[in-house]
Legacy VTK file of the C-alpha trace (Angstrom):
# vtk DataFile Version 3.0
C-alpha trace
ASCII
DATASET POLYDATA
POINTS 560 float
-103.853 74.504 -50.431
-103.161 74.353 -54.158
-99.796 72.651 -55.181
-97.767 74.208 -57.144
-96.672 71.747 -60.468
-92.971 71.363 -60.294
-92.324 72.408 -64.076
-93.769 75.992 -62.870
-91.251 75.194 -59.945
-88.172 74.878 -61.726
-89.047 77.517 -64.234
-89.375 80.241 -61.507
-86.030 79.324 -59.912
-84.239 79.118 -62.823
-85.351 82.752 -63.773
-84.665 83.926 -59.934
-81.335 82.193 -60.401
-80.490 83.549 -64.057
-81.895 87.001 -62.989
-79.484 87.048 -59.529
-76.612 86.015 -62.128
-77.316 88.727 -64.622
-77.264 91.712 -61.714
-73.935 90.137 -60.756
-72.570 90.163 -64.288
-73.600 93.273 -64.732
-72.375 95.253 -61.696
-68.941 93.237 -62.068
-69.174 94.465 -66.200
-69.986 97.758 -65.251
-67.395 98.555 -62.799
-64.991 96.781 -64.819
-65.666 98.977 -67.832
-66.260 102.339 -65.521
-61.967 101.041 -64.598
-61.034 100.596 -68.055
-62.296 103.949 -69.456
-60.627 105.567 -66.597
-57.746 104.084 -67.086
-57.759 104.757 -70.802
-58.662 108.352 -69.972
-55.628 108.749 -67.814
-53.136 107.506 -69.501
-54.397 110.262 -72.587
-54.138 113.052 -69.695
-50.873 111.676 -68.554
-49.827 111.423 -72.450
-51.263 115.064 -73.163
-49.226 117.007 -70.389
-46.389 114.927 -70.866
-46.457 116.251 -74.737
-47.338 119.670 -73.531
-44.317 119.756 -70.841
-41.619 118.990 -73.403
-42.890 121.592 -76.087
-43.370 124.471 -73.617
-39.370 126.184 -73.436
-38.493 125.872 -69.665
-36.145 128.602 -69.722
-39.302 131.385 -70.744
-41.076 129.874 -68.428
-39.255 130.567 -65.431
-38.419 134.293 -66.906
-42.083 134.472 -67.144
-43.382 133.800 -63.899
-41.228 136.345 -62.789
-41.992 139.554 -65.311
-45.789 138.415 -66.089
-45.187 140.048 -69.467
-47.603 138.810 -71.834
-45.184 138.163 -75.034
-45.267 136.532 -78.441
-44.392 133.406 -76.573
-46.663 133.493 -74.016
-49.410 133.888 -76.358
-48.235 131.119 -78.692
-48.613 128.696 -75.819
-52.322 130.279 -74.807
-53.659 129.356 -78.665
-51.602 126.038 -78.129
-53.433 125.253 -75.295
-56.868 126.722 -75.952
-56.743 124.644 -79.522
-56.075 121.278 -77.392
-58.749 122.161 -75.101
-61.453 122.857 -77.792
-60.212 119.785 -79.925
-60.840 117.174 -76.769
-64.072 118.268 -75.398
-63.647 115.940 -71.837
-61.312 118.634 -70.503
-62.451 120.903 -68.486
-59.211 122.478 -67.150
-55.967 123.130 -69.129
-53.551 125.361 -67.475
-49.481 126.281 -66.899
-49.004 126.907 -63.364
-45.716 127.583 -60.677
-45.836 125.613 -57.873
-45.797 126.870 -54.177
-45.433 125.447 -50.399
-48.998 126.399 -49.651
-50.766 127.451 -53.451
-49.481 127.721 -57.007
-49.606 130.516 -59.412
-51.234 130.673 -62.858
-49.042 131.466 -66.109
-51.666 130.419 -68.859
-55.238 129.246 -68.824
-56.636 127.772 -71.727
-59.968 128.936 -72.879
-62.626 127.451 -75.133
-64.542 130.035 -76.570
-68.004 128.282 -75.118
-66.308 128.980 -71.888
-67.158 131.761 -68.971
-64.740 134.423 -69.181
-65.348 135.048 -64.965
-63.855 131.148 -64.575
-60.646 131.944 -66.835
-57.507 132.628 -64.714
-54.885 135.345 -66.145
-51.068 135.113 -65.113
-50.653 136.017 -61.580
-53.729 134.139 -59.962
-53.409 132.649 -57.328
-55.088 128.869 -56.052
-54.517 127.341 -52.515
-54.330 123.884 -52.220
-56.832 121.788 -51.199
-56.940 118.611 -48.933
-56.817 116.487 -51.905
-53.729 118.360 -53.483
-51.762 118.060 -50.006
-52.955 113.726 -50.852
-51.915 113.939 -54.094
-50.286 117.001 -55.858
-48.175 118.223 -53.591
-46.128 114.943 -52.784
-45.019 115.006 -56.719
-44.360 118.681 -56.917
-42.039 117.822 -53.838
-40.611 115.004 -56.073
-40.384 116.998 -59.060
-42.138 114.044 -61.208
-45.213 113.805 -63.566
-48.287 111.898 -62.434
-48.613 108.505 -62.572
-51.836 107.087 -60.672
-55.284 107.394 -61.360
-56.502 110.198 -59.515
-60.413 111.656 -59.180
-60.361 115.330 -57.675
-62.747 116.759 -55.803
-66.220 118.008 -57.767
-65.640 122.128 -58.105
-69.051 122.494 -59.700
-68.438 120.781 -63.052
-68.417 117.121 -61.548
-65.504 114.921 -60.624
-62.445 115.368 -62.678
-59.721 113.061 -63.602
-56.685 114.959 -63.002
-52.990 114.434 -64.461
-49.873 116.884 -64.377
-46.268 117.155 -65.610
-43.331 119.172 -64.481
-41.666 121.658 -66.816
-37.425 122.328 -66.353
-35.100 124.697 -67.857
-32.044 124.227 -69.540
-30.465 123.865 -66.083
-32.863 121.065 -65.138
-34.450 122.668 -63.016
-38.253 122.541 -62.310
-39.716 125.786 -63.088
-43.598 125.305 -63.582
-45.894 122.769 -64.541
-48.891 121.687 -66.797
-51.938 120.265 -65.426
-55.105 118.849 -67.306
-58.770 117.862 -65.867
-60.973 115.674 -67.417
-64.251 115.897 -66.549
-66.119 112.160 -65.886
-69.598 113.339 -66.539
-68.536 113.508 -70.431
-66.873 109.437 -70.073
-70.142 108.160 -68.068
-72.462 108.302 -70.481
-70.527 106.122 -72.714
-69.779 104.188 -70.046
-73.725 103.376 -69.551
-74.338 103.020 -73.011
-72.026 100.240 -72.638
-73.663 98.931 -69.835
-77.195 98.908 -71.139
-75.988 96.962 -74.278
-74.654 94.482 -72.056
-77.521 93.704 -70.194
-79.778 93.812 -73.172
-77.192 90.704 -74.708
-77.134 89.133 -71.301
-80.924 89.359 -70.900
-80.716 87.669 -74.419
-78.354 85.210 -73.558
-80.608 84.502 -70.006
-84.164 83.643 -72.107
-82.459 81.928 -74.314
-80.781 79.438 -71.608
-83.774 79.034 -69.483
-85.740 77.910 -72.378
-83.392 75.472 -73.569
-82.624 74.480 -69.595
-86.875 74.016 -69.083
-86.608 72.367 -72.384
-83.748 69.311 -71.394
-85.278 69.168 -67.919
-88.660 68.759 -68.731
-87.473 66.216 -71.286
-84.741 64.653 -68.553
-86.211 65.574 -65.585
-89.594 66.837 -64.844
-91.492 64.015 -67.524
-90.072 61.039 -65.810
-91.240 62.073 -62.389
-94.598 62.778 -63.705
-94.771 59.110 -64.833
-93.156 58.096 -61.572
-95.964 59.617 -59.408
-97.951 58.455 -61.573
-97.100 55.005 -60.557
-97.142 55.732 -57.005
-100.300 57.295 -57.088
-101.517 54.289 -58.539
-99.940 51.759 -56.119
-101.764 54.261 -53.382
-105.213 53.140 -54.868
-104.444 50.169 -54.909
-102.683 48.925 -58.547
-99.818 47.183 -58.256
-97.799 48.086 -61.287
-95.762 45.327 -62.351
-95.057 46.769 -66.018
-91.893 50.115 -65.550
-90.387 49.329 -68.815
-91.604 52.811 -69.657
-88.591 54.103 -67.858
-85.869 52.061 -69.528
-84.876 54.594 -72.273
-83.379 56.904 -69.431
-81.421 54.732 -68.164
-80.519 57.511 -64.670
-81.364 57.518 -61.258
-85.270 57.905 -61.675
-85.041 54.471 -63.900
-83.142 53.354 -60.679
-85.778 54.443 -58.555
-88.718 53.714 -60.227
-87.564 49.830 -60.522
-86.840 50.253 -56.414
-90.066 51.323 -55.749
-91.683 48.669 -58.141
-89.480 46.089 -55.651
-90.317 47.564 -52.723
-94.055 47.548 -53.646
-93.412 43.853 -54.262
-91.889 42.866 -50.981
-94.140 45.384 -49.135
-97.268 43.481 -50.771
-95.641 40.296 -49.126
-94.886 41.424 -46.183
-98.114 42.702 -45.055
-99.341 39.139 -46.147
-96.760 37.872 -44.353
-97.641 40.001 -41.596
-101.433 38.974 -41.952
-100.256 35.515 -41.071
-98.150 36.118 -38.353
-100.852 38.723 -36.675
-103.664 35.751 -36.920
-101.099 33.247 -35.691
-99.901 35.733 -32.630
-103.227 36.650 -31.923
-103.945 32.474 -31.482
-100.995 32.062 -29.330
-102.082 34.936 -27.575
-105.623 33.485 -26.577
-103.816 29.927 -25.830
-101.360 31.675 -23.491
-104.102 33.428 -21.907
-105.866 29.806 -21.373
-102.383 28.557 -20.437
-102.415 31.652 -17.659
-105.607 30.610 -16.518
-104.694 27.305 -16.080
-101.701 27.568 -14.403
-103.195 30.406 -12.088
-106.030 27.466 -11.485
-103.682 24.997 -10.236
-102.035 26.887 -7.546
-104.687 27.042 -4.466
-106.121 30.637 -4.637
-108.758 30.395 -1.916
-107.384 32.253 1.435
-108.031 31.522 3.966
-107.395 27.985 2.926
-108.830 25.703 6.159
-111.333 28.124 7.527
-111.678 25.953 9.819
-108.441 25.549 11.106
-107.734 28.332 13.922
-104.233 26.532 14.331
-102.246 28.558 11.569
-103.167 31.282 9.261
-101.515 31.363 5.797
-101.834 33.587 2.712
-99.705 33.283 -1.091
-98.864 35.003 -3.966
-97.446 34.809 -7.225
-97.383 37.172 -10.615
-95.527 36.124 -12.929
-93.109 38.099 -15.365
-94.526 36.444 -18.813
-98.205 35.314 -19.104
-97.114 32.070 -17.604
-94.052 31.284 -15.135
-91.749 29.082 -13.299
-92.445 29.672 -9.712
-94.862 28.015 -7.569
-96.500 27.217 -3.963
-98.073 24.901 -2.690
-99.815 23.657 0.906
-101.878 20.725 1.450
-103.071 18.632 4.504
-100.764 15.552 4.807
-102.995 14.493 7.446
-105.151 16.361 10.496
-102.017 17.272 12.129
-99.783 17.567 9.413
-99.232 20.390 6.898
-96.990 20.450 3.929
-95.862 24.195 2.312
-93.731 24.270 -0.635
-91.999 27.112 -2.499
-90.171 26.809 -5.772
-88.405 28.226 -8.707
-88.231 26.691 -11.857
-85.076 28.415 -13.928
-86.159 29.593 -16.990
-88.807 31.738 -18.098
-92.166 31.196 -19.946
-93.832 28.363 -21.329
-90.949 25.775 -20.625
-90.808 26.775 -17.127
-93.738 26.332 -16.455
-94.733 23.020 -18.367
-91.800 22.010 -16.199
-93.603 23.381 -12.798
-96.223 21.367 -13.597
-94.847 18.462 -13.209
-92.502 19.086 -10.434
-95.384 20.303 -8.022
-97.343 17.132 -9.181
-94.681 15.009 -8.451
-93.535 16.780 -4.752
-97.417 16.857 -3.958
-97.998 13.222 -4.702
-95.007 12.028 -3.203
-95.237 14.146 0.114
-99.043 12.411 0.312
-97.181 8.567 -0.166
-95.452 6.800 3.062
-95.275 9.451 5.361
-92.091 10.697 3.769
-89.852 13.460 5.414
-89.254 16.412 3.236
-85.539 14.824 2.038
-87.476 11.812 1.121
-89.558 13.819 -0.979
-86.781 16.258 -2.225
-84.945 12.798 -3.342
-86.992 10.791 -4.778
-88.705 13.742 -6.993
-85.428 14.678 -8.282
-84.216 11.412 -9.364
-88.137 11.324 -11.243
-87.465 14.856 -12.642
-83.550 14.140 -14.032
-85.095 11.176 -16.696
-85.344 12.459 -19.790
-84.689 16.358 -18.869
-83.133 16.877 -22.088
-83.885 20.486 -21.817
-81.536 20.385 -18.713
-84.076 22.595 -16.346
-84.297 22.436 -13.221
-85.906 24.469 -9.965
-84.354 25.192 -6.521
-87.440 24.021 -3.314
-88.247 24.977 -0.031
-90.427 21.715 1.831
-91.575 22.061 4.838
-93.759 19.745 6.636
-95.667 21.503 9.953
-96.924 19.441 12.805
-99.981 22.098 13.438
-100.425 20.626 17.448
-96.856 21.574 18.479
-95.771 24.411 15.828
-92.521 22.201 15.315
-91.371 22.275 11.546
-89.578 19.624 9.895
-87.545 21.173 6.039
-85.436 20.774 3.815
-83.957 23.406 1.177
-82.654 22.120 -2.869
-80.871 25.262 -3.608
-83.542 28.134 -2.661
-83.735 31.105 -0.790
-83.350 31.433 2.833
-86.738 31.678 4.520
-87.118 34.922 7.363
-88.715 33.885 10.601
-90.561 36.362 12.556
-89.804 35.596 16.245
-91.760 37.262 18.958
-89.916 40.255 19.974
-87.194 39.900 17.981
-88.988 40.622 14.699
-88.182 39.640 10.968
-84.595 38.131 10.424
-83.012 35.471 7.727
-82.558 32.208 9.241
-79.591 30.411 6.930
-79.111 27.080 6.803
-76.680 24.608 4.675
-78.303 24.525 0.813
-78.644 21.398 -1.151
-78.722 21.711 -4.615
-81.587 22.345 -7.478
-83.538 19.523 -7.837
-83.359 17.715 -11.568
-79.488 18.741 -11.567
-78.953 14.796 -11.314
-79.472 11.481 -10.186
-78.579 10.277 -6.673
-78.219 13.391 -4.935
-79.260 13.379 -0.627
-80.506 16.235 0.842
-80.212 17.948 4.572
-83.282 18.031 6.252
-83.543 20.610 9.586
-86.182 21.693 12.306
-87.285 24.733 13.932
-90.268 25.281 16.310
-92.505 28.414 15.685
-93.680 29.725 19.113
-97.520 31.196 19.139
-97.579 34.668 16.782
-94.376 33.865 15.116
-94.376 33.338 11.368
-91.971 32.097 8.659
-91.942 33.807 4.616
-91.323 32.161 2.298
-90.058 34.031 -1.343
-88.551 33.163 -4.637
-85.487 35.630 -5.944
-87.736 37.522 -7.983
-88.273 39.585 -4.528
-84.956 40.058 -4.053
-83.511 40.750 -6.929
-86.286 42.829 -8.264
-84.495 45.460 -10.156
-84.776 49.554 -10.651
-84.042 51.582 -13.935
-80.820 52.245 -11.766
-79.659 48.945 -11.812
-79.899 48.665 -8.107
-81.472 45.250 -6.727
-84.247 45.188 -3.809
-81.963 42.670 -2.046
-82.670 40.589 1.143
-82.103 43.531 3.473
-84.657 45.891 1.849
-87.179 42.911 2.199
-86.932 42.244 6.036
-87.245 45.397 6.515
-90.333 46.270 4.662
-91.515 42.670 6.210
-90.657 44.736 9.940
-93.007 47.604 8.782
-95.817 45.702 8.349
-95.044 42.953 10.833
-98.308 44.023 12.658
-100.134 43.350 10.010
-102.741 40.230 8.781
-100.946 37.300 6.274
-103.093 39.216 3.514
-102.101 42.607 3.842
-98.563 41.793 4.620
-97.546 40.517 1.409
-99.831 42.852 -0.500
-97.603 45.910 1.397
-94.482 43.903 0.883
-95.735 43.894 -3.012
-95.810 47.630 -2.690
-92.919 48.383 -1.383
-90.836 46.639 -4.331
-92.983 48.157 -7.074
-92.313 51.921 -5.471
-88.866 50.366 -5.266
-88.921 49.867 -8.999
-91.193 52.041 -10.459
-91.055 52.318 -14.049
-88.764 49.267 -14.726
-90.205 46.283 -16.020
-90.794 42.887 -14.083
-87.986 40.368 -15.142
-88.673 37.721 -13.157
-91.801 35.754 -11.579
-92.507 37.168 -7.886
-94.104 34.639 -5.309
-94.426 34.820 -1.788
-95.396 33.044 1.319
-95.934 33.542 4.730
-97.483 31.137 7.232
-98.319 32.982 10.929
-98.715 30.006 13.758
-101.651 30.973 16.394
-100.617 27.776 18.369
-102.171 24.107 18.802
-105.046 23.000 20.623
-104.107 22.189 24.359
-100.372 22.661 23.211
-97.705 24.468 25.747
-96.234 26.436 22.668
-96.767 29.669 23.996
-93.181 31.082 23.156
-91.282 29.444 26.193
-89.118 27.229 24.234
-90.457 24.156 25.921
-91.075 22.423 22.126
-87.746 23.083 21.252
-86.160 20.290 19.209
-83.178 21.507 21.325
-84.832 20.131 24.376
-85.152 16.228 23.013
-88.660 16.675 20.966
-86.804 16.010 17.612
-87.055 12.313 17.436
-90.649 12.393 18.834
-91.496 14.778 15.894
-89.977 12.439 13.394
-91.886 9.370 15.163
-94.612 11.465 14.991
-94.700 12.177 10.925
-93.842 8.807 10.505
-97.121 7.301 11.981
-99.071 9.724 10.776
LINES 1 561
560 0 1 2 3 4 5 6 7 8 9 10 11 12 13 14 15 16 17 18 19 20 21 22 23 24 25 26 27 28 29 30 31 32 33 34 35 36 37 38 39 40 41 42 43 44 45 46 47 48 49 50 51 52 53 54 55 56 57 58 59 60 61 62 63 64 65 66 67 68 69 70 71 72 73 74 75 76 77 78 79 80 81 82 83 84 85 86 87 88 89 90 91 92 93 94 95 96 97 98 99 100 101 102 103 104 105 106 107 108 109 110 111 112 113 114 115 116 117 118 119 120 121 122 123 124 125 126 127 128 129 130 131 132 133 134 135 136 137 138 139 140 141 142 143 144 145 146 147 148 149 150 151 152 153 154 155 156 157 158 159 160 161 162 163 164 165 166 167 168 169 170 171 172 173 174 175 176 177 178 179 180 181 182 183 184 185 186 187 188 189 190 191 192 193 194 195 196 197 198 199 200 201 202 203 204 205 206 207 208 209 210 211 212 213 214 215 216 217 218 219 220 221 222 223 224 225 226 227 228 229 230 231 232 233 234 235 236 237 238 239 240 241 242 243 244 245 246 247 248 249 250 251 252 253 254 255 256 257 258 259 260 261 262 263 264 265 266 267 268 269 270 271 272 273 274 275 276 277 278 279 280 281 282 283 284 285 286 287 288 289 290 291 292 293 294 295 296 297 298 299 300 301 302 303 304 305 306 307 308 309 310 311 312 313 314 315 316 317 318 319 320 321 322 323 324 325 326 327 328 329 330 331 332 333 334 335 336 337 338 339 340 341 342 343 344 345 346 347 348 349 350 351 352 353 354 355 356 357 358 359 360 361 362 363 364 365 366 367 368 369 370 371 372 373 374 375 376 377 378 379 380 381 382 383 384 385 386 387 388 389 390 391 392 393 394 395 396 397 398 399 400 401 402 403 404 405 406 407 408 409 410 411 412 413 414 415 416 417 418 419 420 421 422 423 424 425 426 427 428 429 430 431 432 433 434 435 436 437 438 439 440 441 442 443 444 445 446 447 448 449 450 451 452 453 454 455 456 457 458 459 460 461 462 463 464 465 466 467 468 469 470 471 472 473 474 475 476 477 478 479 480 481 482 483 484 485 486 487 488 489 490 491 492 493 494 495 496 497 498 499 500 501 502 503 504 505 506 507 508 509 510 511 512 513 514 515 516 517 518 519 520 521 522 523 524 525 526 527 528 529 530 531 532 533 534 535 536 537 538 539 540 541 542 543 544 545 546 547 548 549 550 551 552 553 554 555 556 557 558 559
């Protein structure tokens, strides 16, 4: 498509603009002087029958509409009258007439001697009124007064007149006849548009001569300046960088303004996309150390399920996807000893790389201190946090769930800093939250003791264990998953293996969700007990701390 320059731009809408103007001026000129001339031509109509009222004798009149006797008088008045008539060549009609209800009757017509004789009226002749005499005529014939207004008649054949009138009295006052003259506007129009054609001839004038001086000052103001300005941006778009505007300085208006702008902006635009350069290499090299950094922590948490193949004892399957490339939460199972298993689940607060430098070293430290002593999971739970609190200058700390299983017997000893409560599936009774007393967070501070409880899980009964990312995974409503949306997915797919339970489980909060992002780390596990070797834990109850097995449990971890 060819672009159009914008000096031929301007130029063409300052002539559509002038031109518009000019029609305007004209039409508003022309009907303006069309006004005056009628105007001035009335007020010589109302002039000439006023004259012609007060030198016509009244009382001859009224004698003479009644005899219709053509006298010395009477014919006076006719060469009067016809002499007027010749001598102002816009009147058409020029008469003496007596006015009726319903018509008027002629006395004299005046005659030119151009004129028709079959259109001249003779004394006695009578003319009904029209429409436009009942509008006009009539209401100052009631009225006895001359005309005043402007008023166009109807055309009769010779074009539209201009008609005026004057009443004519006798001695006794009384109205007895009057005069009436037509002008005729076909003989005032063409003056009217030779007026009108001078007029647009000067304004046509006037119009050339102001776009050509307006082109002129806005090529010079205007149009010349942004020439040289796209000239400098076309120039910055291959590639110059144009330092040197000084061009522009004699102007001293908003395109100086604007040309110094853009000359900054190409300035700070040239640094920022260095700038930008930079930060792109420098994201991109955080990006690939996060990625390691995801790897890594993804490495240290035991992915290999089942984890003791061959251990028919317990089955036991984990999770965790973080809401950043690296996280916070964590899990964790290990084999204190043959008969012994330790499962941890914890949340670090915080998010990202903090979090999880911080993971790091709490699930070294609960790892290598559950694998010291024989320690009970309050042990543990105390002794890491007093470890964790020196030097936490960053003031983080993560809520744990340690439990430590004794695989023969399906009897559980934990202990809970702060974290979620963990649902037990019980045989026939299904999924449920099992709520204990919390301690608090561990790395809060020093010297804090922990509760430590047991529970038994029967053959087929499992616990899950979650961090709060589960339940307070969050919709684009606003509305949280919450703990009783979880056990009851868990109840759907209680039938289910450890592996597809929590990958259903997974499912059910991201249709929960749906197009709402992840704001916090999700980890779950769940650990199903099939029952020890040669144990009675078939569901009856019978290893029940309840029933005086607690202390031999406790012996029992404690010599192991």
């Amino acid at each position: 498509m060819k672009n159009v320059g914008l000096n031929k731009k301007i130029i063409a809408i300052l002539v559509i603009l002038m031109t518009i103007m000019a029609v305007i001026i004209i039409i508003i000129s022309g009907r303006t002087l069309r006004n005056t001339y009628y105007s001035l031509y009335n007020e010589k109509a109302q002039d000439l029958v006023q004259m012609l009222a007060d030198e016509i004798d009244g009382d001859w009149a009224r004698e003479f509409s009644k005899t219709l006797e053509m006298d010395g008088e009477y014919y006076a008045t006719k060469r009067l009258l016809d002499r007027i008539k010749s001598h102002f060549r816009g009147i058409q009609y020029l008469y003496v007439q007596v006015p009726g209800e319903k018509s008027f009757m002629y006395l004299i017509d005046s005659q030119r001697p151009d004129d028709d004789p079959d259109y001249i009226n003779h004394p006695g002749d009578i003319y009904e009124y029209t429409e436009s005499d009942y509008e006009h005529f009539v209401p100052d014939i009631k009225a006895k007064k001359p005309s005043t207004e402007l008023i166009l008649s109807e055309d009769v054949g010779f074009g539209r007149p201009l008609s005026a009138w004057a009443p004519i009295f006798d001695s006794n006052g009384d109205m007895v006849a009057m005069v009436d003259a037509d002008y005729i506007l076909e003989e005032i129009d063409p003056k009217i548009h030779l007026h009108m054609a001078l007029i647009a001839v000067l304004e046509g004038l006037c119009i050339l001569v102001v776009v050509l001086l307006m082109v002129y000052i806005l090529r010079r103001l205007v149009i010349k300046p942004i020439t040289m300005l796209n000239g400098v941006v076309n120039s910055y778009e291959h590639g110059e960088l144009i330092e040197d505007i000084s061009v522009f300085d004699k102007n001293q208006d908003e395109i100086t303004s604007l040309a110094y702008s853009f000359r900054d902006m190409t300035v700070r635009i040239e640094n920022y996309i260095r700038d930008l350069t930079i930060v792109t290499a420098e994201k991109e090299r955080i990006g690939a150390e996060l990625n390691v950094a995801t790897q890594i922590q993804a490495d240290m948490l035991p992915r290999i399920f089942p984890p003791f193949p061959d251990r028919q004892e317990f089955e036991l399957f984990a999770t965790m996807n973080p809401a950043k490339e690296v996280g916070g939460d964590f899990y964790d199972y290990f084999l204190i000893d043959d008969d012994h298993l330790a499962f941890i689940m914890a949340d670090v607060s915080g998010k990202g790389v903090p979090a999880a430098l911080f993971m790091v070293i709490a699930k070294t430290l609960i790892k290598n201190r559950a694998l010291m002593n024989n320690a009970l999971p309050a042990e543990i739970l105390a002794d890491v946090n007093d470890q964790l609190c020196e030097g936490n200058d960053a003031e983080l700390f993560v809520t744990v769930w340690l439990g430590i299983l004794t695989i023969s017997t399906g009897h559980i000893v934990f202990s809970s800093a702060g974290h979620e409560y963990p649902a037990y599936f019980r045989n026939e009774k299904g999924f449920a939250l099992e709520k204990e007393k919390h301690g608090p967070p561990v790395a809060t501070m020093e010297g804090l003791h922990f509760r430590q409880y047991e529970t038994v899980l029967n053959k087929g009964e499992m616990i899950y264990l979650y961090t709060d990312g589960v339940t307070e995974a969050t919709n684009s409503s606003n509305e949280l998953f919450g703990e009783d949306k979880m056990v009851d997915s868990l109840n759907a797919h209680a039938n289910e293996d450890v592996a597809s339970l929590l990958r259903l489980v997974r499912e059910d909060i991201d249709a929960f969700v749906g197009e709402a992002p992840q704001f916090d780390d999700i980890t779950m596990l769940v650990l199903k007990y099939n029952g020890g070797n040669g144990s009675q834990n078939d569901g009856s109850g019978n290893d029940d701390p309840a029933n005086g097995d607690q202390g031999n449990d406790e012996a029992e971890i404690s010599e192991a």
